[in-house]
N, C-alpha and C positions, 0 to 999 in steps of 0.2 A: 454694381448697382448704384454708382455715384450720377449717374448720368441727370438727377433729378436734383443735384443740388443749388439749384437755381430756380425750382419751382416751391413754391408757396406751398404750406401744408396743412389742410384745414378738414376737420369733419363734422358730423352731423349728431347731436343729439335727439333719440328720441323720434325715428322714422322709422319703426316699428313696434308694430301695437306688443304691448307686456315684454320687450324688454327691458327695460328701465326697471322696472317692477323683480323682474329676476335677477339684474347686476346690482341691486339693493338700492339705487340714484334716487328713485323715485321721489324722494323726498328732499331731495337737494333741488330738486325743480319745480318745486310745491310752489313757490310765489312767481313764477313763468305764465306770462298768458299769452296766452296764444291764437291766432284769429280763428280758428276752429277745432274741437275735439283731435282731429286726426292730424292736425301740422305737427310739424319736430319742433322740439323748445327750443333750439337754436343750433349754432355754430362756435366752435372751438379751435385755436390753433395746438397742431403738434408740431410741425417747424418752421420757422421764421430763417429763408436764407440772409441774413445781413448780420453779420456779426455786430455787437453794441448797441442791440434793442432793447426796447424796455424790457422784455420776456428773456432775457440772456440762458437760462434753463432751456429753452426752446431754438436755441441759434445751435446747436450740436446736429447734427446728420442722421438720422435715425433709421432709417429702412435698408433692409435687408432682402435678399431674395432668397436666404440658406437658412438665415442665423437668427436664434433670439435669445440675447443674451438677457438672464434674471435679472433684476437690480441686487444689488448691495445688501440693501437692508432687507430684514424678516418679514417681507412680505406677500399677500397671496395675490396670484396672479392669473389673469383668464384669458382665454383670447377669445375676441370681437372679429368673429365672420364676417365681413363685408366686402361689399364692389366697390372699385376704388376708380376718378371718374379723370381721366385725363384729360383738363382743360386748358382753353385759348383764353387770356385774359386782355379786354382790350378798355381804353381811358377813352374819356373825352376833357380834356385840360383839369386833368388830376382825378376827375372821375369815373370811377368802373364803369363802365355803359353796356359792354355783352361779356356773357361766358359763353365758350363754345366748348361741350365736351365732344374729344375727338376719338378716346379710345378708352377702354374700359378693360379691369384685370380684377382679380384675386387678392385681395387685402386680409390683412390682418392687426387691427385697431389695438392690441395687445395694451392693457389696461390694469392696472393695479388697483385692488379691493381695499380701501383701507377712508376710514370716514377722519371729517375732519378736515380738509381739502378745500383750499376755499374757491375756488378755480377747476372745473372740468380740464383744464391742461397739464395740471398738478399733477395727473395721475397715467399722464398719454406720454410723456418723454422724459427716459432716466438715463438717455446715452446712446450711443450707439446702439445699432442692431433693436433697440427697443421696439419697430414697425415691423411689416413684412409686406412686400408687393409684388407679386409673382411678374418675372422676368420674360412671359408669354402675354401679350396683351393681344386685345383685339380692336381691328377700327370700329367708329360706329360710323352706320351708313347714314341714320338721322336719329336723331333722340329725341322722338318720338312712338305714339301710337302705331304700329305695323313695322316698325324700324327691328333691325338685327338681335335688339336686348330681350323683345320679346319671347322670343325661342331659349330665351337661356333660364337657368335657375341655378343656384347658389346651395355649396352644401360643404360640411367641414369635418375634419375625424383628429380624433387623437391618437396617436399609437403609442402603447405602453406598456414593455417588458413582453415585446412581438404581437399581442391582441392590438384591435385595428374598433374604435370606438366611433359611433354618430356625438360630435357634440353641439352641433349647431343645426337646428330641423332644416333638413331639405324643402327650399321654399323658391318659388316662380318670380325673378325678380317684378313682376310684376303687382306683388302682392306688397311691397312698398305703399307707404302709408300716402307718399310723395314721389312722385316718378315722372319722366318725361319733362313737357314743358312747364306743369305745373311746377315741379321742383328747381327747375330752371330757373326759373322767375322767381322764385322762394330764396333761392339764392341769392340771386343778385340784390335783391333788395335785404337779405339780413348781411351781407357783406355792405352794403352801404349803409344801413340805419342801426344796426342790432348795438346796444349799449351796452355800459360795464356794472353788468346788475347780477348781482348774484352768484352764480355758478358759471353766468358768460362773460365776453372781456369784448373790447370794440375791437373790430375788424378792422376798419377803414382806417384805424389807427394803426398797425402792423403793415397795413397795405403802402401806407407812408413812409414808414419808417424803413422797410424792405426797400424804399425805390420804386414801388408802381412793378412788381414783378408781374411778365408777361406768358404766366405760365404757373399753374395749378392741380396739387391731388388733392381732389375732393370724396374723403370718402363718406357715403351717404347714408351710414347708419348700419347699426349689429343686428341681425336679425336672432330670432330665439333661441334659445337652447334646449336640447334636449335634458333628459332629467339627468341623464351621466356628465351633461356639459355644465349642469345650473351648480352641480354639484362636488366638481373636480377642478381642480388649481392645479400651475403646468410646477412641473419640475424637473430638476438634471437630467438628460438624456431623452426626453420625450420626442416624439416628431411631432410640429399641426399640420393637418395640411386644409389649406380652403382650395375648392375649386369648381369653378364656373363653365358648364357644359349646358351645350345645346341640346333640349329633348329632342330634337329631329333625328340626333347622332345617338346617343342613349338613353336606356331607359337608367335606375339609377343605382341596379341592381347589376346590372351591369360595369356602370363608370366605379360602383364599387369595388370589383372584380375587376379592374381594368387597375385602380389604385394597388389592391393589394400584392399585384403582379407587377407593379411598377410602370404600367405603361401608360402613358401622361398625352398619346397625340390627341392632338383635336379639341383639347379645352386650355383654357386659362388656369393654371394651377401653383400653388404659392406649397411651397414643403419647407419648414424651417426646422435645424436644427435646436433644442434648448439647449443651452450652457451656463 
């Protein structure tokens, strides 16, 4: 799973409605405004490929397709279901001018609970394995309205001491707060403007300091949780699994039963061991 260390690593706060509200954040984003009720409070980095950045905590490798190793310290930890959006980064003399996302997978935004943080990236990279990005991705045909994402939806379990848990609501990616081109465009312009306010940090600033890297995982935000997910922190031995399926191919009662049997064709799926 090294194949990405040369891609920029950034996600999304805040692009689904009452998560923020349930990871406890909500209030670290209180002085965030934002140009309408339903936009995401912004963007976040969790790795920076250039060793000697300003963010040196964030220049470490972080994603896994197996493994999620705890941090250290006595902390609680959750995992953040999400689509992770495999992007084309392109300049126009030193400025971002398009993102092109090309393929799209199974992420796992893997986050530490703990307040006081002054930085949204404080709490997204503690080492290795810290990420998860399922090693099954899919093309997108357009990212867009009628394009391939449509058909899909996002859904996550925990298993624990053999019982097989919902922790993240099975939800239509479609039901993103920001999706397609509007997100598109959201991006590119909070990767060029978004300042060092708060809970976010300047983008365009890591984008420099990286070298203008040509390539990006963006992932675009946690969707909810269920009430066993709002309310359970991972520990030794646990499995998550997120994974992203086509309603055309199952229903979800099904790809449930498909999980618990272990058989994984036909979707996007991230299974990481805890350690």
């Amino acid at each position: 799973m090294n194949k990405y260390e040369d891609y920029i690593g950034l996600g999304i706060a805040g692009n689904f409605a009452l998560h923020l509200a349930q990871a406890g954040e909500e209030k670290e984003y209180v002085d965030i405004i934002t140009a309408d009720e339903a936009a995401p409070k912004g963007m976040f980095p969790f790795y920076l490929p250039k060793a000697g950045s300003s963010k040196e905590m964030l220049n470490v490798y972080p994603v896994s397709s197996d493994t999620l190793k705890l941090p250290t310290q006595d902390v609680n930890v959750q995992i953040e279901p999400e689509v992770a959006l495999i992007c084309e980064l392109k300049y126009v003399y030193c400025v971002l001018s398009t993102i092109t996302p090309t393929h799209f997978g199974a992420y796992n935004d893997c986050s530490i609970r703990v307040d006081g943080a002054s930085k949204t990236s404080e709490k997204k990279n503690w080492g290795e394995a810290s990420k998860g990005l399922s090693d099954k991705l899919i093309e997108i045909d357009k990212f867009s309205k009628g394009g391939i994402m449509d058909s899909y939806s996002i859904c996550s379990f925990l298993k624990r001491d053999g019982e097989l848990n919902a922790y993240g609501e099975n939800t239509e990616l479609t039901g993103y707060s920001y999706f397609h081109e509007k997100l598109s465009s959201w991006i590119l312009n909070q990767m060029k403007s978004q300042q060092d306010f708060g809970p976010l940090e300047d983008i365009s600033k890591y984008l420099r300091e990286c070298n203008y890297p040509s390539k990006a995982i963006i992932s675009i935000g946690a969707t909810r949780y269920t009430e066993y997910g709002e309310k359970t922190f991972l520990k030794k031995d646990d499995e998550i699994i997120v994974a992203l399926y086509n309603r055309d191919d199952f229903s979800l009662s099904q790809l449930t039963q498909n999980i618990k049997n272990g058989s994984f064709d036909k979707i996007s799926i991230l299974s990481q061991t805890v350690i």
